[in-house]
PQR file with spaces between the fields and no chain letter, atoms N, CA, C, O and H, PARSE charges and radii, in Angstrom:
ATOM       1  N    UNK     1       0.815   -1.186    0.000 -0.4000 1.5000
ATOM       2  CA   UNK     1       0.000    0.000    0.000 -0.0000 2.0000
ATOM       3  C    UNK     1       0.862    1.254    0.000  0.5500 1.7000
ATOM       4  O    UNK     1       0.665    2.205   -0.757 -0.5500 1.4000
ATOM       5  N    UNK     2       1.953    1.176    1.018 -0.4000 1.5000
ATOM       6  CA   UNK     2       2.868    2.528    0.663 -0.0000 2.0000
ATOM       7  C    UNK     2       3.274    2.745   -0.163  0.5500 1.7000
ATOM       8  O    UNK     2       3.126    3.833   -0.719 -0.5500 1.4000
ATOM       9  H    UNK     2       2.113    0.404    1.633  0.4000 1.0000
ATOM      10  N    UNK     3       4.212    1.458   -0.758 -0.4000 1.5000
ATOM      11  CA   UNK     3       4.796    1.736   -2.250 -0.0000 2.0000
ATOM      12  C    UNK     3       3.801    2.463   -3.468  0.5500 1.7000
ATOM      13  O    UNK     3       4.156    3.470   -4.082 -0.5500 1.4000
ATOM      14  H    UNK     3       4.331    0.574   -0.306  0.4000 1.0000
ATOM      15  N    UNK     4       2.521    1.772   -3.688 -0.4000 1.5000
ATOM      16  CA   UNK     4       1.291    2.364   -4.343 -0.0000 2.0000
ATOM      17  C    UNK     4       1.031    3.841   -4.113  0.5500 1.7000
ATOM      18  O    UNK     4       1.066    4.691   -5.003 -0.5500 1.4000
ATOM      19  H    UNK     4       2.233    0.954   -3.189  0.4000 1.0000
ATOM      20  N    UNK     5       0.765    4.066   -2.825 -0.4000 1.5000
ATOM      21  CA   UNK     5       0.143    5.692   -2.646 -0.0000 2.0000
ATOM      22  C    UNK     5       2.013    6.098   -2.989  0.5500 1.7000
ATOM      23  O    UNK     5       2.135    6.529   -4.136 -0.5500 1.4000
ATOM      24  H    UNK     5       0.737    3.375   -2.102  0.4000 1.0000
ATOM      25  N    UNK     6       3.126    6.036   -2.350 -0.4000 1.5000
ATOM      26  CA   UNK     6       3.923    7.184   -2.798 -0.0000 2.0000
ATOM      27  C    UNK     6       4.101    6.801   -4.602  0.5500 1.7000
ATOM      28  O    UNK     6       4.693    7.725   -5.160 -0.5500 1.4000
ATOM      29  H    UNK     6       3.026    5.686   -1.419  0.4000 1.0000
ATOM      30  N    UNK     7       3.843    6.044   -5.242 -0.4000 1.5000
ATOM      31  CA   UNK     7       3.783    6.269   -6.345 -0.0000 2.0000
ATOM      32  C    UNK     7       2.763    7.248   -7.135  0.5500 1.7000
ATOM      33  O    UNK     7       3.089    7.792   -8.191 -0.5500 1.4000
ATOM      34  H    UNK     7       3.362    5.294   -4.789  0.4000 1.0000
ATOM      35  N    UNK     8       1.685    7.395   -6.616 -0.4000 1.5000
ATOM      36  CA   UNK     8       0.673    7.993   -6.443 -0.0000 2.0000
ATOM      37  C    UNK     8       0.480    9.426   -6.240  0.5500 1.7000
ATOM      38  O    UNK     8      -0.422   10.155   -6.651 -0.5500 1.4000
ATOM      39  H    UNK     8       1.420    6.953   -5.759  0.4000 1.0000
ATOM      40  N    UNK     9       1.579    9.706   -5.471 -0.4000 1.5000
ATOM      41  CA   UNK     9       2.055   11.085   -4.782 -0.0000 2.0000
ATOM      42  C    UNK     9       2.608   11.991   -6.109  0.5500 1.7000
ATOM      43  O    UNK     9       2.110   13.098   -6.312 -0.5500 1.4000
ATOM      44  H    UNK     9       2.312    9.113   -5.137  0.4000 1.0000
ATOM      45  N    UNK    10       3.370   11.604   -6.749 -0.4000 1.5000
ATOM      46  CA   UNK    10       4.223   11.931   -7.999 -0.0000 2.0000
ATOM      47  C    UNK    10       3.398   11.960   -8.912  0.5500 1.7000
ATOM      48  O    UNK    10       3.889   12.218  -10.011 -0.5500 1.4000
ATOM      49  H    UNK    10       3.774   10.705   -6.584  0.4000 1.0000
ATOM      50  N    UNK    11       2.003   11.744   -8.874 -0.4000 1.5000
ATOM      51  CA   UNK    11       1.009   12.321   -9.738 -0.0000 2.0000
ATOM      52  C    UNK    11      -0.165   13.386   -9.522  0.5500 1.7000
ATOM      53  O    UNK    11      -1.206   13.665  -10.117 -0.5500 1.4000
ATOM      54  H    UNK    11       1.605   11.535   -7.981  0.4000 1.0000
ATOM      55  N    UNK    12       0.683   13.967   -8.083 -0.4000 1.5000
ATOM      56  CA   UNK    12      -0.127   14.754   -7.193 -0.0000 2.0000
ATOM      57  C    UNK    12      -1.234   14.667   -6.545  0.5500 1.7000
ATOM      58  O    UNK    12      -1.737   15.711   -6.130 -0.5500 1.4000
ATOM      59  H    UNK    12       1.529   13.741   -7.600  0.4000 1.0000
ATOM      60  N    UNK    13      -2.199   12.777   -6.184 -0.4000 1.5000
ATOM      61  CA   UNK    13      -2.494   12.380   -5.183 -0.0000 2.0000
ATOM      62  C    UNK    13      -2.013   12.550   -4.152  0.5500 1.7000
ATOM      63  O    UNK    13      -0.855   12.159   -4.004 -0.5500 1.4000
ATOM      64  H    UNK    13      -1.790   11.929   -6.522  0.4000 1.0000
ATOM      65  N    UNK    14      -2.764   13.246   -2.952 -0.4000 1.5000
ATOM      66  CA   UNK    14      -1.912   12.811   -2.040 -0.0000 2.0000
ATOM      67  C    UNK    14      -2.926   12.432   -0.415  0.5500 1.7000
ATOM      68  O    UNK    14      -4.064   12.410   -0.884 -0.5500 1.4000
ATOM      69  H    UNK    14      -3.705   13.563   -3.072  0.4000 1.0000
ATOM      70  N    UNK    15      -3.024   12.259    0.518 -0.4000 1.5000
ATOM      71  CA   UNK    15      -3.697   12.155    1.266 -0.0000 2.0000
ATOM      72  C    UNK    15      -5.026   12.182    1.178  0.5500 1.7000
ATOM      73  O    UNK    15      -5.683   11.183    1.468 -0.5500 1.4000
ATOM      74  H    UNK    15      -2.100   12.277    0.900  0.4000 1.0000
ATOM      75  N    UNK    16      -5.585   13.303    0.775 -0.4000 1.5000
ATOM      76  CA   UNK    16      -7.270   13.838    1.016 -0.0000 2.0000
ATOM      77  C    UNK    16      -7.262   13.390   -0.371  0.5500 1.7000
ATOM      78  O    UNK    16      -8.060   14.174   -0.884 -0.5500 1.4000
ATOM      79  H    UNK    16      -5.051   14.115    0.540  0.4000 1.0000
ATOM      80  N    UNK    17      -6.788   12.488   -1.444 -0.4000 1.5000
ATOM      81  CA   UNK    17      -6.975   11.978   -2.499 -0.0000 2.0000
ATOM      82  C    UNK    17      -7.185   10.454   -2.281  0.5500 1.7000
ATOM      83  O    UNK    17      -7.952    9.811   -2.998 -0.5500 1.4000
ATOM      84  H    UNK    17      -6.140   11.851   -1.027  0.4000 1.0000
ATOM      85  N    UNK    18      -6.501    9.924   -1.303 -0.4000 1.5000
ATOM      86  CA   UNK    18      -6.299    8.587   -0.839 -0.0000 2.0000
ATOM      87  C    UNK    18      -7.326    8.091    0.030  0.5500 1.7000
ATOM      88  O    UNK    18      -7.492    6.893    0.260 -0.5500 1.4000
ATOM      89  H    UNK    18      -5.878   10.447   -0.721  0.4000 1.0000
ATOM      90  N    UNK    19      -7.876    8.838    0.417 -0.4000 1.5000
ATOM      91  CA   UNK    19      -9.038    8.900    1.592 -0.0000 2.0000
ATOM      92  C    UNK    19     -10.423    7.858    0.835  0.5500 1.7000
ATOM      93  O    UNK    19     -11.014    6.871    1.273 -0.5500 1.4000
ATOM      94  H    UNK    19      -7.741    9.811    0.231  0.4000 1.0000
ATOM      95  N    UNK    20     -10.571    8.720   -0.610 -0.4000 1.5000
ATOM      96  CA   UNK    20     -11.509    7.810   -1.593 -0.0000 2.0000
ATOM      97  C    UNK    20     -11.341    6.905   -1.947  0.5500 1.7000
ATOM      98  O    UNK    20     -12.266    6.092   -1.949 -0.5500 1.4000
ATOM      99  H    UNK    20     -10.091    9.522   -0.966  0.4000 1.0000
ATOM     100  N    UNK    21      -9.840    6.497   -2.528 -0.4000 1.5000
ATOM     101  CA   UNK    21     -10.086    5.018   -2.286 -0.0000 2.0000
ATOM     102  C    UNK    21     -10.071    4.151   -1.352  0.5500 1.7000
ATOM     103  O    UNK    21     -10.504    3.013   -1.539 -0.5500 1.4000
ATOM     104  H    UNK    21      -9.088    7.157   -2.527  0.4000 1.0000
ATOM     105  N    UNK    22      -9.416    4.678    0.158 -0.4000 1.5000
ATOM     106  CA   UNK    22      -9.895    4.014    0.976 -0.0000 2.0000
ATOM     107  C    UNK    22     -11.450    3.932    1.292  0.5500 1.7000
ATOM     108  O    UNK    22     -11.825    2.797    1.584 -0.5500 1.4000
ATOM     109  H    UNK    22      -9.064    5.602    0.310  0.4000 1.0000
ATOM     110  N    UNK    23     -12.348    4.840    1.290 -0.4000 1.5000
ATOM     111  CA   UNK    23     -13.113    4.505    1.392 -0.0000 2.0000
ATOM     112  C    UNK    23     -13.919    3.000    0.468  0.5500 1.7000
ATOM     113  O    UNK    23     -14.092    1.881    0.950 -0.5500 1.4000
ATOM     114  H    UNK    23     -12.043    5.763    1.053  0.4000 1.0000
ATOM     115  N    UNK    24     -14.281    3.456   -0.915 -0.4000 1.5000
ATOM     116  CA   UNK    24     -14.546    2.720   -1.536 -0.0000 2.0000
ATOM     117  C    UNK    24     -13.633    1.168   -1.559  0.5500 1.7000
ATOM     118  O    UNK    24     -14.137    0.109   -1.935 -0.5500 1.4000
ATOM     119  H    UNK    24     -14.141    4.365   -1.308  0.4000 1.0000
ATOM     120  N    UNK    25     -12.613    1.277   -1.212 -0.4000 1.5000
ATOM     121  CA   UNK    25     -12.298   -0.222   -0.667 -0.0000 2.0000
ATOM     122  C    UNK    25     -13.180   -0.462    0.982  0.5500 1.7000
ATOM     123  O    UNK    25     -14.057   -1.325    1.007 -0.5500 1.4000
ATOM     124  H    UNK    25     -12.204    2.137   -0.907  0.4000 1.0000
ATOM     125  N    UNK    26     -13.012   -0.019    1.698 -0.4000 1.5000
ATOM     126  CA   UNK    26     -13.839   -0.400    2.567 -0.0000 2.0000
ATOM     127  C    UNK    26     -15.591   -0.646    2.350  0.5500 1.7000
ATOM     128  O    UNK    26     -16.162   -1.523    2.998 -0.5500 1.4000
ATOM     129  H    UNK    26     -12.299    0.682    1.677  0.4000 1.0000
ATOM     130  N    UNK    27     -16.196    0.067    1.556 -0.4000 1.5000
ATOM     131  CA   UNK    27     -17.186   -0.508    1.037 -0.0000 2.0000
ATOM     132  C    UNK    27     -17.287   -1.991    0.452  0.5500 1.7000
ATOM     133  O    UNK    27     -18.200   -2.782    0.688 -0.5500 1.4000
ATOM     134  H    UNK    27     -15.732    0.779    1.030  0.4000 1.0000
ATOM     135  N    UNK    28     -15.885   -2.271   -0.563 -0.4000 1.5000
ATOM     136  CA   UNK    28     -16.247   -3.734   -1.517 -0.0000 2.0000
ATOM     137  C    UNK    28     -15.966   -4.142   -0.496  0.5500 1.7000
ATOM     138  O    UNK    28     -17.000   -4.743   -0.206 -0.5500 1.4000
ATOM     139  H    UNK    28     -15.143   -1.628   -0.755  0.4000 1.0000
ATOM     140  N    UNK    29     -15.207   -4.296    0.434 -0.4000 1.5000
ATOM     141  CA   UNK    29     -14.762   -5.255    1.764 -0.0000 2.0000
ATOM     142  C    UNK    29     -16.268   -5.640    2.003  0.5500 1.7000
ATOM     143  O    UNK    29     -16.597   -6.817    1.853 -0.5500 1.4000
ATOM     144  H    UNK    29     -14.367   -3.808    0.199  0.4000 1.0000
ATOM     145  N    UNK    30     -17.129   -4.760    2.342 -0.4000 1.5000
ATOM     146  CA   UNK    30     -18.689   -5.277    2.867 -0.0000 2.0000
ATOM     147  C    UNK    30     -19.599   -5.530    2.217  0.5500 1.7000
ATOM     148  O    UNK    30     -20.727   -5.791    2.635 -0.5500 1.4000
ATOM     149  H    UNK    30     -16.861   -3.804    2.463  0.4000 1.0000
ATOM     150  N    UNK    31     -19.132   -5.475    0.743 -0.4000 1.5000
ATOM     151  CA   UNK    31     -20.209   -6.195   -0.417 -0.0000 2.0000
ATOM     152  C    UNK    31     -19.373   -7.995   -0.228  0.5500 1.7000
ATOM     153  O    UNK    31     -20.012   -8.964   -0.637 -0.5500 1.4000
ATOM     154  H    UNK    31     -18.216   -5.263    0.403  0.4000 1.0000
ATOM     155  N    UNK    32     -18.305   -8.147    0.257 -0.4000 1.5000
ATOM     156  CA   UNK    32     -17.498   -9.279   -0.199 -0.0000 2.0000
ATOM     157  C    UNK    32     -18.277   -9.652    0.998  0.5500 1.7000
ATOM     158  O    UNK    32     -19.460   -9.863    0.733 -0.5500 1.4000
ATOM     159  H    UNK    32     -17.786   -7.360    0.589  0.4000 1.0000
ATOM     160  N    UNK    33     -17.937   -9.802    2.297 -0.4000 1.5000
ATOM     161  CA   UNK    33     -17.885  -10.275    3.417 -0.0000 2.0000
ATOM     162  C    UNK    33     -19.493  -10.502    3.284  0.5500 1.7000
ATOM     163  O    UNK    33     -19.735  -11.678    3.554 -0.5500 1.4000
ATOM     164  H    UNK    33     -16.976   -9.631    2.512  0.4000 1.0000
ATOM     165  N    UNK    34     -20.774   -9.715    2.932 -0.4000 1.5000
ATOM     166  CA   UNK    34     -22.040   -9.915    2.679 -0.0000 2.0000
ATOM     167  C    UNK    34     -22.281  -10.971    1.891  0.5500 1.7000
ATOM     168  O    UNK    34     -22.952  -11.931    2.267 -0.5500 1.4000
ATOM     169  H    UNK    34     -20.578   -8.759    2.712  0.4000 1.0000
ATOM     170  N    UNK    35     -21.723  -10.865    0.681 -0.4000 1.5000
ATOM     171  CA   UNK    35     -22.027  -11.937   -0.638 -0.0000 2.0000
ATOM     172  C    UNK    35     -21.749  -13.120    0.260  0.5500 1.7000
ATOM     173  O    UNK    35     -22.636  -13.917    0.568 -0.5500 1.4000
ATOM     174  H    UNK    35     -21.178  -10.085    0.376  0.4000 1.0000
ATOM     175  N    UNK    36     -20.613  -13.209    0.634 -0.4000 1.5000
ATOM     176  CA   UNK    36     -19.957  -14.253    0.660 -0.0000 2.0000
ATOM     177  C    UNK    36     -19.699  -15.191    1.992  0.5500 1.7000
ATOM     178  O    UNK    36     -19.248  -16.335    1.937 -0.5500 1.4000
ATOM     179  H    UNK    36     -19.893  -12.562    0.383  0.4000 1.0000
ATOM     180  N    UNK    37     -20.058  -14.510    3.170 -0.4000 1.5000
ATOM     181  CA   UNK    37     -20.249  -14.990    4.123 -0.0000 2.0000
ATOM     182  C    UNK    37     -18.824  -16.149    4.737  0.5500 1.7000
ATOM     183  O    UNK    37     -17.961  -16.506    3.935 -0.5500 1.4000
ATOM     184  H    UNK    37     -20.424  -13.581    3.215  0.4000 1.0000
ATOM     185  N    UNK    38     -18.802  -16.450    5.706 -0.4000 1.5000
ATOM     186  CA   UNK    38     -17.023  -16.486    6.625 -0.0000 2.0000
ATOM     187  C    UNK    38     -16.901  -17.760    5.526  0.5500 1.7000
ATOM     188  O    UNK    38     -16.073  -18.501    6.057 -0.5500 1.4000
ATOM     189  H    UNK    38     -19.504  -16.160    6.357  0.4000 1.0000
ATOM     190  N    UNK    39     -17.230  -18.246    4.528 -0.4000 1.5000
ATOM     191  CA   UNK    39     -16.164  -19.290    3.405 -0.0000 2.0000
ATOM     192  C    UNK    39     -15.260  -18.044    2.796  0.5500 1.7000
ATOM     193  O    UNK    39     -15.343  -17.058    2.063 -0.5500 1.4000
ATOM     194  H    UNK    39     -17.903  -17.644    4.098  0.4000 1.0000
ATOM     195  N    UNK    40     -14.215  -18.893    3.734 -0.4000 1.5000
ATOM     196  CA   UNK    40     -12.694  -18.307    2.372 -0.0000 2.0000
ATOM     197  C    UNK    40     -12.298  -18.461    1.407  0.5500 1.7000
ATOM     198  O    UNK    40     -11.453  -17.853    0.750 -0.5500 1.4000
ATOM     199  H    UNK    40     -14.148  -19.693    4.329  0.4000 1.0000
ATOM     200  N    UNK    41     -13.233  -19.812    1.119 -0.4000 1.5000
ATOM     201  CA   UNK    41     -13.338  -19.860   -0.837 -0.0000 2.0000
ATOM     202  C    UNK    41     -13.693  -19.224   -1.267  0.5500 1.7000
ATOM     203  O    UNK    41     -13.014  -18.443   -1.934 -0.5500 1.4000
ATOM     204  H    UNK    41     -13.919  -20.306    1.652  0.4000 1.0000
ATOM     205  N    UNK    42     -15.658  -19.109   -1.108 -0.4000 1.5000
ATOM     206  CA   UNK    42     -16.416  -18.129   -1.241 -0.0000 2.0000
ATOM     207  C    UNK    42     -15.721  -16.459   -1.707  0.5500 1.7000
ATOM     208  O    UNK    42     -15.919  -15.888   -2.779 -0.5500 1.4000
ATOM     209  H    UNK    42     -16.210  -19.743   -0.566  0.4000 1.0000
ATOM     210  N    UNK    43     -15.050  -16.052   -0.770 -0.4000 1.5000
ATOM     211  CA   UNK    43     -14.243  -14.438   -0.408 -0.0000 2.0000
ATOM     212  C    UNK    43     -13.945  -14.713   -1.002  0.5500 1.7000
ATOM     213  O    UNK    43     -14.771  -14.356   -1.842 -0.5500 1.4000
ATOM     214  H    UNK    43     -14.889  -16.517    0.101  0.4000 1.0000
ATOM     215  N    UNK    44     -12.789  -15.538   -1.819 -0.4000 1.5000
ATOM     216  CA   UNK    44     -12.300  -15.855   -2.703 -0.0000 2.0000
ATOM     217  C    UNK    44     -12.788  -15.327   -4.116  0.5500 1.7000
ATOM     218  O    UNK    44     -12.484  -14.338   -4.783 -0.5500 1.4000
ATOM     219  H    UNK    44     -12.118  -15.829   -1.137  0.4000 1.0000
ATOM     220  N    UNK    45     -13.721  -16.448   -4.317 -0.4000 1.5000
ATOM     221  CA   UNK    45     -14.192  -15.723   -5.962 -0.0000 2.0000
ATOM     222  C    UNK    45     -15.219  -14.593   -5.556  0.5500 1.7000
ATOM     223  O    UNK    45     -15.588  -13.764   -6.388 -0.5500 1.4000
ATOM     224  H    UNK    45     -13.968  -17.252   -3.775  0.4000 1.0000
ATOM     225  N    UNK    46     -15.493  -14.589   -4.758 -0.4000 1.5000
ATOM     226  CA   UNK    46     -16.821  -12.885   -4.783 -0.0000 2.0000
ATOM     227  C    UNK    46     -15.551  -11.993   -5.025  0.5500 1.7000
ATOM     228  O    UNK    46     -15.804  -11.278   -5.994 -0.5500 1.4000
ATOM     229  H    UNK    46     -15.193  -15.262   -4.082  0.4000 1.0000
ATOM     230  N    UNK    47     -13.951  -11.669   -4.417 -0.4000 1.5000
ATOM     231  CA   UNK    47     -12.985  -10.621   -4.593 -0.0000 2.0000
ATOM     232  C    UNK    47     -12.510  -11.004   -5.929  0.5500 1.7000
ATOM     233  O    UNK    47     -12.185  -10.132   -6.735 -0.5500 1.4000
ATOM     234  H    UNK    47     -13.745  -12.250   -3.629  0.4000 1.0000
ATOM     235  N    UNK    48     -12.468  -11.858   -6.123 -0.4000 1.5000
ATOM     236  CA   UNK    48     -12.244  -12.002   -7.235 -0.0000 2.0000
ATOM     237  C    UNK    48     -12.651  -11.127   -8.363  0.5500 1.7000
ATOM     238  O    UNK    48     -11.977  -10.241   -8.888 -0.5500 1.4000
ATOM     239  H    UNK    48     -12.732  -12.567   -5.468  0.4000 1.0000
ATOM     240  N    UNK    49     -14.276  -11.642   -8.757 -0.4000 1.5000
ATOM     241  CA   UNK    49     -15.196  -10.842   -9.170 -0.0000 2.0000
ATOM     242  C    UNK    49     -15.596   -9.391   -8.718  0.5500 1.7000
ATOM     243  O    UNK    49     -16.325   -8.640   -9.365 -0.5500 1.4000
ATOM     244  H    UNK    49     -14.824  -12.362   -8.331  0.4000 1.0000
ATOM     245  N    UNK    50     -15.264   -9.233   -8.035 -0.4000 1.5000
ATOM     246  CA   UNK    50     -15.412   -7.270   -7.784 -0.0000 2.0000
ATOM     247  C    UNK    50     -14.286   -7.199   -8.356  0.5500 1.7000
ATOM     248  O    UNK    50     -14.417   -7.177   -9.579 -0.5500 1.4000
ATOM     249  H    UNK    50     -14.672   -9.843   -7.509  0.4000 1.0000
ATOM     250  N    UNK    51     -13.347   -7.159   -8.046 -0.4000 1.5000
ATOM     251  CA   UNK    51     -11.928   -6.359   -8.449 -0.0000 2.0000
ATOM     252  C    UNK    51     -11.983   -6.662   -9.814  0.5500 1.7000
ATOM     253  O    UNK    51     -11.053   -6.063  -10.354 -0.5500 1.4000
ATOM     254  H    UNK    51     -13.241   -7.177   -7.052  0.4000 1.0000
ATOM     255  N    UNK    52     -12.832   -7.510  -10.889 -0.4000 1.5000
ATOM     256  CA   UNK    52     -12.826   -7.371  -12.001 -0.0000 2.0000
ATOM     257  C    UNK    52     -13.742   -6.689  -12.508  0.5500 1.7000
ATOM     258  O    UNK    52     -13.577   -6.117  -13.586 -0.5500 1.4000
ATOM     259  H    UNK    52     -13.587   -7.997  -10.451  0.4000 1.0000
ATOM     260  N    UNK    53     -14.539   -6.645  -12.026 -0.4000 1.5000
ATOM     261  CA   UNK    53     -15.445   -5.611  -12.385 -0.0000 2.0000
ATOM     262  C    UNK    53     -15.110   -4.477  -12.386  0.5500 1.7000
ATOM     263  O    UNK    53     -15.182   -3.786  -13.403 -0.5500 1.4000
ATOM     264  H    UNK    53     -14.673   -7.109  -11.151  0.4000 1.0000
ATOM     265  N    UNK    54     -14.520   -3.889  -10.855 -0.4000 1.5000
ATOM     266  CA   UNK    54     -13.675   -2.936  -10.539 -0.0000 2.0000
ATOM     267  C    UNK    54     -13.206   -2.472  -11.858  0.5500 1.7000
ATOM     268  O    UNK    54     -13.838   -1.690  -12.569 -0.5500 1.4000
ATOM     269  H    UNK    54     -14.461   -4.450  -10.029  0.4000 1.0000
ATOM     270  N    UNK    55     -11.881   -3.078  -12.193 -0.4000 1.5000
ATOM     271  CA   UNK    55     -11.170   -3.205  -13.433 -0.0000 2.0000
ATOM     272  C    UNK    55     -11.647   -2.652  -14.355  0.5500 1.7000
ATOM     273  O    UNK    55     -11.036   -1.762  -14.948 -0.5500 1.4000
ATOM     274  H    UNK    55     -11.367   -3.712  -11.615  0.4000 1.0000
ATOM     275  N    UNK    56     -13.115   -3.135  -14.765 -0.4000 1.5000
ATOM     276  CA   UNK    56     -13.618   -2.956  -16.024 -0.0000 2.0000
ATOM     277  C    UNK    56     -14.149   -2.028  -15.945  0.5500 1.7000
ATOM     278  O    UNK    56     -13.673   -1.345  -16.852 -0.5500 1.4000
ATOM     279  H    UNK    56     -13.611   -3.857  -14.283  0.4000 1.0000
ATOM     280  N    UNK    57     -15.101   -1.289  -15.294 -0.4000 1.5000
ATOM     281  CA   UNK    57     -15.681   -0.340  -14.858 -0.0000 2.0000
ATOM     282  C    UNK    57     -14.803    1.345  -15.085  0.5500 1.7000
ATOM     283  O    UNK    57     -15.153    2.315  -15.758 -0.5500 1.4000
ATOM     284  H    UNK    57     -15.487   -1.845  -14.557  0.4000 1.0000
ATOM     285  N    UNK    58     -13.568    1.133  -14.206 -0.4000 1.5000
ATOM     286  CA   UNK    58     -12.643    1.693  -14.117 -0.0000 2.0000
ATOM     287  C    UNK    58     -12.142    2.175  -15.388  0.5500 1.7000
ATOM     288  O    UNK    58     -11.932    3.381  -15.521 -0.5500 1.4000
ATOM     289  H    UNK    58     -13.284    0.345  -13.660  0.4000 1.0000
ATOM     290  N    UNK    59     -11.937    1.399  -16.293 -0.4000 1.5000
ATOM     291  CA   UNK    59     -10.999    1.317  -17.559 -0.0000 2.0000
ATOM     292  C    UNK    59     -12.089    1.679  -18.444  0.5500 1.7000
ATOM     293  O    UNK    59     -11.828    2.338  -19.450 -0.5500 1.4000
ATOM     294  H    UNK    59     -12.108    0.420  -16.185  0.4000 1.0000
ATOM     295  N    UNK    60     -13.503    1.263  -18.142 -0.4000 1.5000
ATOM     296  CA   UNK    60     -14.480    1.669  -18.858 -0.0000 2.0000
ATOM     297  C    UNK    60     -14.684    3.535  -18.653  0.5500 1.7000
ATOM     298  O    UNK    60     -14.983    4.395  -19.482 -0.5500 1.4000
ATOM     299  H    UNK    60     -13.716    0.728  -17.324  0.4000 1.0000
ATOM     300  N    UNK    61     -14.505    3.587  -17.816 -0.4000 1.5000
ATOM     301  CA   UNK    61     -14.514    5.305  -17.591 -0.0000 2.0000
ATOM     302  C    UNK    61     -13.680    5.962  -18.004  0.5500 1.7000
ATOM     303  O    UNK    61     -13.988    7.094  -18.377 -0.5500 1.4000
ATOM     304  H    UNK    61     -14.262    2.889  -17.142  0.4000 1.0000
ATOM     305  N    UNK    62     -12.405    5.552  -18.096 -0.4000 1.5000
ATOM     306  CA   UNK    62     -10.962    6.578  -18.271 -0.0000 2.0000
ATOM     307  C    UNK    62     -10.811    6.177  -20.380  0.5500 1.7000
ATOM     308  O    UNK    62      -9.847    6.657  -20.977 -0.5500 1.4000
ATOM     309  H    UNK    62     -12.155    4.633  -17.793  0.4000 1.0000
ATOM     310  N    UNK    63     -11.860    5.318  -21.157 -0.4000 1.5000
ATOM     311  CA   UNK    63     -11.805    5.132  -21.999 -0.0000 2.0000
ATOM     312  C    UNK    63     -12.887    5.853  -22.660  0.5500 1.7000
ATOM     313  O    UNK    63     -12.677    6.523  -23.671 -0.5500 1.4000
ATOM     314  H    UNK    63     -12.643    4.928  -20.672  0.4000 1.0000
ATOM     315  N    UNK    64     -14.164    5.724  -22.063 -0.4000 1.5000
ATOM     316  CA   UNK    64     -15.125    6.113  -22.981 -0.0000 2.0000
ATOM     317  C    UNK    64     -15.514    7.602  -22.508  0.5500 1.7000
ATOM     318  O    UNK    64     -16.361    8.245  -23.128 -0.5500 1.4000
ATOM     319  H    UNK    64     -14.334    5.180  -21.241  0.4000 1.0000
């Protein structure tokens, strides 16, 4: 995570920029842990599947 945000920094993120994605990671944390309930398989592919979506979503915005 440090290595990430100070890379991050050098694009003039910096703190009160980092805050949002912490948040919104703490959100999928409670779509995962909901979906998916204490199987660590389960967590497994539900993180799976967000962070690809994530992905796509993401890449879908900074493209179209």
């Amino acid at each position: 995570m440090a290595r990430s945000a100070k890379a991050l920094e050098a694009y003039g993120l910096g703190g009160r920029h980092l805050r949002a994605f912490r948040l919104a990671a703490d959100r999928e944390v409670g779509l995962v842990e909901q979906a998916a309930g204490s199987s660590p398989e389960r967590r497994a592919e539900v993180l799976a599947a967000c962070l690809a979506l994530h992905v796509a979503l993401v890449k879908g915005g900074l493209h179209g």
